[in-house]
C-alpha positions as CSV (number, residue, x, y, z in Angstrom):
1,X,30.6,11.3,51.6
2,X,29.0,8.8,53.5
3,X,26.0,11.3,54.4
4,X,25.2,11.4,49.9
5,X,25.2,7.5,49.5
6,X,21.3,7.6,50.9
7,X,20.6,10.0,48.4
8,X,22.1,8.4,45.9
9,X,20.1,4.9,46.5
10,X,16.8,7.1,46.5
11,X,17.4,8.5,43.4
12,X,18.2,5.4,41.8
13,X,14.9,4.2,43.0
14,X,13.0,7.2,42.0
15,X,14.1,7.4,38.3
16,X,13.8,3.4,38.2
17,X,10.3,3.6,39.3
18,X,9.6,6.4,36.7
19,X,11.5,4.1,33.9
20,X,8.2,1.3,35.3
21,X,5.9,3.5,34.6
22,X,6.4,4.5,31.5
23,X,5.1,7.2,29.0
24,X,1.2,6.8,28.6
25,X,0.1,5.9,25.2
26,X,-2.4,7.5,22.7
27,X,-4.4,6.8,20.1
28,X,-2.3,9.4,17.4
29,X,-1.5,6.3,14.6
30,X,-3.1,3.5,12.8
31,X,-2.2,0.3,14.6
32,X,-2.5,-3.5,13.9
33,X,-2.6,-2.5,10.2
34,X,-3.3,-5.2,7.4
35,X,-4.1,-5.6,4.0
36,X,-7.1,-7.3,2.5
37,X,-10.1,-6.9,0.4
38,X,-11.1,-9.3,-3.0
39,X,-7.8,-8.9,-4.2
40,X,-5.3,-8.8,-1.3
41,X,-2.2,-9.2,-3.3
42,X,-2.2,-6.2,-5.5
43,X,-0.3,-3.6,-3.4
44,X,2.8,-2.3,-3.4
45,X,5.2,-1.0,-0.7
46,X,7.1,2.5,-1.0
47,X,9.8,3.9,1.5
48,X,11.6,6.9,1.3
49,X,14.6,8.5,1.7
50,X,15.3,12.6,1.9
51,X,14.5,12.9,-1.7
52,X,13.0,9.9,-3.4
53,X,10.1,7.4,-2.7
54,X,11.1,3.3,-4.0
55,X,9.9,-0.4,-3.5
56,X,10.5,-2.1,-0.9
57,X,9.5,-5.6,-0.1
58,X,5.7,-6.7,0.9
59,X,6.6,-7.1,4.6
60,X,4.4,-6.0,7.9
61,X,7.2,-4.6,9.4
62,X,8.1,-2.2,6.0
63,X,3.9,-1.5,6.3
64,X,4.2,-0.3,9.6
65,X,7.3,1.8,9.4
66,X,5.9,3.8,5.8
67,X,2.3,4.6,7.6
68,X,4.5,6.8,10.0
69,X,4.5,9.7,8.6
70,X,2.6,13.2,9.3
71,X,1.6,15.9,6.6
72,X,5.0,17.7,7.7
73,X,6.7,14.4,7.1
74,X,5.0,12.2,4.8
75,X,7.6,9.5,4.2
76,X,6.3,6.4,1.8
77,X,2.7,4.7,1.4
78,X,1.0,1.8,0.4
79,X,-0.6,1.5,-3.1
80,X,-3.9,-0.4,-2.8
81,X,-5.0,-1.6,-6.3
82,X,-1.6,-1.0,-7.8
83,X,-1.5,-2.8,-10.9
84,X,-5.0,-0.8,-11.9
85,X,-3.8,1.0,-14.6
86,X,-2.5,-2.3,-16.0
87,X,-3.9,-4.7,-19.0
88,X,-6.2,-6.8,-17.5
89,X,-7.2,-5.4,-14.3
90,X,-9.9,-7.0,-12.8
91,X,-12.2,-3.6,-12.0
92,X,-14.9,-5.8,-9.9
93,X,-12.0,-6.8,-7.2
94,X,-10.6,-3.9,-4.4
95,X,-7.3,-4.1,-2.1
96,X,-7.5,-2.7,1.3
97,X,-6.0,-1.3,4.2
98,X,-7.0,-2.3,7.7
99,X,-6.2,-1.2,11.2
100,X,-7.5,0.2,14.7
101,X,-6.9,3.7,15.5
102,X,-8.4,5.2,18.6
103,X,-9.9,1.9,20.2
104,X,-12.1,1.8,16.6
105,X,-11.5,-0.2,13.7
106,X,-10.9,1.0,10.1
107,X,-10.4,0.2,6.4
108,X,-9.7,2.2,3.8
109,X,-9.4,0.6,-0.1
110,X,-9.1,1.0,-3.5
111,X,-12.3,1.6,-5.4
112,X,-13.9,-0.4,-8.1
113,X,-16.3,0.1,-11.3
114,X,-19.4,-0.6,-9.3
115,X,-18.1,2.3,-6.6
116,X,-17.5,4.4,-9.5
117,X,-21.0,3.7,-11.1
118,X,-23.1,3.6,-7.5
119,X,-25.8,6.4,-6.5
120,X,-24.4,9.4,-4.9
121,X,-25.9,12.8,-4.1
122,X,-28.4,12.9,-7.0
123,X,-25.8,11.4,-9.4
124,X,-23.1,8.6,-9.6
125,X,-20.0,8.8,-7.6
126,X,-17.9,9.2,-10.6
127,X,-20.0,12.1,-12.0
128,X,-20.5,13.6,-8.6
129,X,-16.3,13.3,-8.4
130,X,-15.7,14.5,-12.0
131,X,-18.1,17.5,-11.9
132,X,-16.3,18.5,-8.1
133,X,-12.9,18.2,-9.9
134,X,-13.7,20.4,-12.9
135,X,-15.2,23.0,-10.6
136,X,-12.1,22.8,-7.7
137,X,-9.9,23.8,-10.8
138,X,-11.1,26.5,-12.1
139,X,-13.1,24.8,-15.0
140,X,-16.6,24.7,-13.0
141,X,-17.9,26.2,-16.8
142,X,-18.1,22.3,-17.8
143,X,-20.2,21.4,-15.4
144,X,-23.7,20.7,-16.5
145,X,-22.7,21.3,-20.1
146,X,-22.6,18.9,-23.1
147,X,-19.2,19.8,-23.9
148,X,-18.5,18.9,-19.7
149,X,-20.6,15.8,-20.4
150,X,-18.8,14.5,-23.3
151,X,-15.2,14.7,-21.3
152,X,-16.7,13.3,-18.6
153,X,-18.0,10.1,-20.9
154,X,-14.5,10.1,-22.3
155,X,-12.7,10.0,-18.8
156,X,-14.6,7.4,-18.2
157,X,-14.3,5.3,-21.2
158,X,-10.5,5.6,-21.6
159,X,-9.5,5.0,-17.9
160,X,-9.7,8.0,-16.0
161,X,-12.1,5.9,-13.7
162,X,-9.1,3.7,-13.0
163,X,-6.2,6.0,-12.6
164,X,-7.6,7.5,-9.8
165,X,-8.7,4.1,-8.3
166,X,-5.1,3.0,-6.5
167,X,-4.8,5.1,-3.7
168,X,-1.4,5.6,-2.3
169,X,-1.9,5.9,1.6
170,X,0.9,7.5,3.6
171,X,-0.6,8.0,7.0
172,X,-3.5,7.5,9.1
173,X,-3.4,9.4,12.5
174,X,-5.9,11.0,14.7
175,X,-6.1,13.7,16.9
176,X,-6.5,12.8,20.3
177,X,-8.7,15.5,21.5
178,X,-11.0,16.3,18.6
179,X,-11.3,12.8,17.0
180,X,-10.1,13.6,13.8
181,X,-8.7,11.5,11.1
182,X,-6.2,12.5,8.8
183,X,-5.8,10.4,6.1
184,X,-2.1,11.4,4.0
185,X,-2.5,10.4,0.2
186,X,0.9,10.4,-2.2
187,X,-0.3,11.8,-5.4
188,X,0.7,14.3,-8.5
189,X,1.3,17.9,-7.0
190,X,0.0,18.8,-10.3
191,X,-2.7,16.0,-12.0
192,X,-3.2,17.7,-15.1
193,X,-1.8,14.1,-17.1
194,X,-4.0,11.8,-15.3
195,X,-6.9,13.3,-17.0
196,X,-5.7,14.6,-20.2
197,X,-4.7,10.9,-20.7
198,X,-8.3,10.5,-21.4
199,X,-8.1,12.8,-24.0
200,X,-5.4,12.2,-25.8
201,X,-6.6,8.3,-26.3
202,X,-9.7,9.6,-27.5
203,X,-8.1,11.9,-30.2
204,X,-5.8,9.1,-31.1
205,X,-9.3,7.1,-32.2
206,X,-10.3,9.4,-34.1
207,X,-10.7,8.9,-37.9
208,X,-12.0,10.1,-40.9
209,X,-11.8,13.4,-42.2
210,X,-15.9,14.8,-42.5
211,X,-16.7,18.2,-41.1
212,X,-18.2,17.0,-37.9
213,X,-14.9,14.7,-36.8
214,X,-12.7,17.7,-37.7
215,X,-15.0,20.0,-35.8
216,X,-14.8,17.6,-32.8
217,X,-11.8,17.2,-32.5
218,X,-10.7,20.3,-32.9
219,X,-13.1,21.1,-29.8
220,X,-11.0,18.3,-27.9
221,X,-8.4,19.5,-28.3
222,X,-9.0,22.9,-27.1
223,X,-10.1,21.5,-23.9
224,X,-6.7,19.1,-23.4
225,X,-4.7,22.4,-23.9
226,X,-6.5,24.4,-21.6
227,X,-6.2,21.5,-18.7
228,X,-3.0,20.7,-20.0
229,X,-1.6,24.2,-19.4
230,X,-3.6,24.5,-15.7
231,X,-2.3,23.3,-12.4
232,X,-4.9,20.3,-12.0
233,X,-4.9,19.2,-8.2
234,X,-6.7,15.6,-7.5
235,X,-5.8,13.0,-5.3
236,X,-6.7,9.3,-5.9
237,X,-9.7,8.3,-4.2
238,X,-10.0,5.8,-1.0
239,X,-13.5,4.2,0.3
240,X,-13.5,4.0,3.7
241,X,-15.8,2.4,6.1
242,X,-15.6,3.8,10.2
243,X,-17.8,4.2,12.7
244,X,-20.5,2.6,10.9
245,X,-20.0,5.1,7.5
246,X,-19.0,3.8,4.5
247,X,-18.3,6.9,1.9
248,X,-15.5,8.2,0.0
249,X,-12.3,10.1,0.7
250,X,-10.6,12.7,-2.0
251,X,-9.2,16.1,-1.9
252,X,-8.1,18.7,-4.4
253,X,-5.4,20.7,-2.4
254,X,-1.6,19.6,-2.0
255,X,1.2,20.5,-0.4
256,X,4.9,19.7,-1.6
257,X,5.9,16.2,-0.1
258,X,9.6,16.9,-1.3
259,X,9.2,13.3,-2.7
260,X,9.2,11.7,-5.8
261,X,8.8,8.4,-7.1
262,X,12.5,7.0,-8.2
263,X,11.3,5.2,-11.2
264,X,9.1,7.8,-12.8
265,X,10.4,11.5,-11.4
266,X,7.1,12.8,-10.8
267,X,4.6,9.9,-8.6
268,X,4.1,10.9,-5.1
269,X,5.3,14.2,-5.3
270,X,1.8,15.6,-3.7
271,X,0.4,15.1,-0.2
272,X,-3.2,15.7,0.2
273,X,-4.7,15.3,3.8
274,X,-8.2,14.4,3.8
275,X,-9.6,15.0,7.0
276,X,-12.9,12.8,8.3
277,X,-14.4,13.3,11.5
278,X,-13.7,10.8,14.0
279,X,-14.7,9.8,17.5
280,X,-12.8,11.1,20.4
281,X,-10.8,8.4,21.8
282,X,-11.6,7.5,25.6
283,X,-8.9,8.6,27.9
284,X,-6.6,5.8,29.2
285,X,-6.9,4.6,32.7
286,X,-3.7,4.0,34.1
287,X,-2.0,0.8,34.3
288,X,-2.1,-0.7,38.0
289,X,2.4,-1.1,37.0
290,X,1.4,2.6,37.2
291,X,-0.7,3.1,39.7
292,X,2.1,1.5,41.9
293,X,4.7,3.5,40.7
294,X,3.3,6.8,41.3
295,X,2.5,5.7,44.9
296,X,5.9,4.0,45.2
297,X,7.4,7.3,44.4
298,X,5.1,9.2,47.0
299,X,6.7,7.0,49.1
300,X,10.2,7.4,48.0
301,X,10.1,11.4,47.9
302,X,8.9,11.6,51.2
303,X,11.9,9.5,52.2
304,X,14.3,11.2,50.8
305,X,13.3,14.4,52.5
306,X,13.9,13.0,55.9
307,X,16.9,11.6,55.0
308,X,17.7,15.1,53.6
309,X,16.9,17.0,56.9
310,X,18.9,14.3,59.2
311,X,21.9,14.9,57.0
């Protein structure tokens, strides 16, 4: 009995010079995150349980616990811009999310008219957006048509632009060996609603009885049912600025999040990952704590194998 109490001491050593050292840490999640922008206040807080998402209160600490998530495991989000859909809402004014992930700094936020409006690839944003969204869903027909130009003029005018404005950011991790981002956004497994909303206003203004309001609305019409009867995927939309790249982040693919809003029975019940290359994170040189450690241990092993053969 005597003989084991050496052994005993050693290996107390050894596992509390590994407990020193620690696991080493990655890059993997967004860190140090904040929110800000021109309008810093408008954003909400969701957390989840096994079945529903709710709102929680406006803390850092509730932040950084709903930005856990994965695209197996989205959990809640942040809503940038979340009163965007309200009377009143200041379009010129964004909310966003900041943080560091893999050494480098990034912010992601809501998006405003003059986003919306701005030059992109030969067109605006928002017609660049609209047309990529008709064509993703099977109606790629409209696109470059009068009769896609006229819904897209009505999207815009009856606050399409600003539905998809709020994003509702669920996770921001990286993969340590390729760099990439993946971005999870809560949305509407199926969007259809967010743009037939449009249309519906529009055929609510519609008066008068003449041949040509009858015709278009009848034409209207026809195009709400047929997006109304189709599985429309769209996530909200995020700019982002990383790296030295400011763009825009979207997707029209979702996978069930298993989640959905408690106070509506339908928000969040989408996850689209949007994916942006990133730059691999430099590997992490050891601590000197761990540096000392590991040599420590050398030491400690080599010990206990003498003590080992004298016994």
């Amino acid at each position: 009995m005597a003989k084991k109490l050496p052994e005993l001491a050693v290996t107390a050593v050894i596992v509390a010079a590994s407990a020193m050292m620690g696991a080493p840490a990655f890059a993997g999640t967004l860190s140090s995150a904040t929110i800000g922008g021109t309008n810093p206040t408008d954003y909400l807080i969701y957390d989840s349980n096994t079945t529903n998402t709710f709102e929680v209160a406006k803390t850092p600490a509730n932040l950084a616990k709903v930005l856990g998530g994965n695209r197996a495991n989205p959990t809640g989000n942040v809503e940038l811009a979340a009163s965007s859909e309200k009377s009143g809402f200041d379009f010129t004014k964004n909310t966003s999310l900041t943080g560091t992930i893999g050494g480098k700094a990034i912010t992601l936020s809501s998006l405003t008219k003059d986003d919306w409006n701005s030059v992109y690839k030969g067109s605006t944003f928002g017609q660049y957006w609209f047309s990529q969204t008709l064509a993703q869903n099977g109606f790629g027909s409209l696109v470059g048509t009068n009769d896609g130009l006229q819904v897209f003029n009505i999207f815009k005018t009856y606050g399409g632009f600003e539905r998809f404005s709020d994003p509702n950011i669920s996770y921001v991790n990286q993969n340590d060996t390729t760099g990439e981002i993946q971005v999870g956004l809560a949305g509407h497994l199926n969007a259809n609603s967010l743009v037939t909303k449009s249309l519906d206003a529009y055929l609510a203004d519609l008066t008068g009885n003449s041949a040509q309001t009858q015709q278009n609305k009848a034409k209207i019409t026809g195009l709400k049912n047929q997006l109304g009867a189709s599985t429309v995927q769209a996530s909200e939309v995020f700019k982002y600025t990383y790296n030295g790249v400011t763009d825009y982040g979207y997707g029209f693919s979702a996978t069930k999040s298993n989640l959905v809003e408690k106070g509506d029975g339908i928000s969040h019940s989408g996850n689209y990952e949007i994916k942006l290359q990133g730059v691999v994170p430099k590997k992490r040189v050891p601590e000197p704590s761990a540096l000392m450690g590991l040599a420590g241990l050398g030491i400690l092993l080599t010990v206990k194998r003498k003590l080992l053969r004298r016994a």
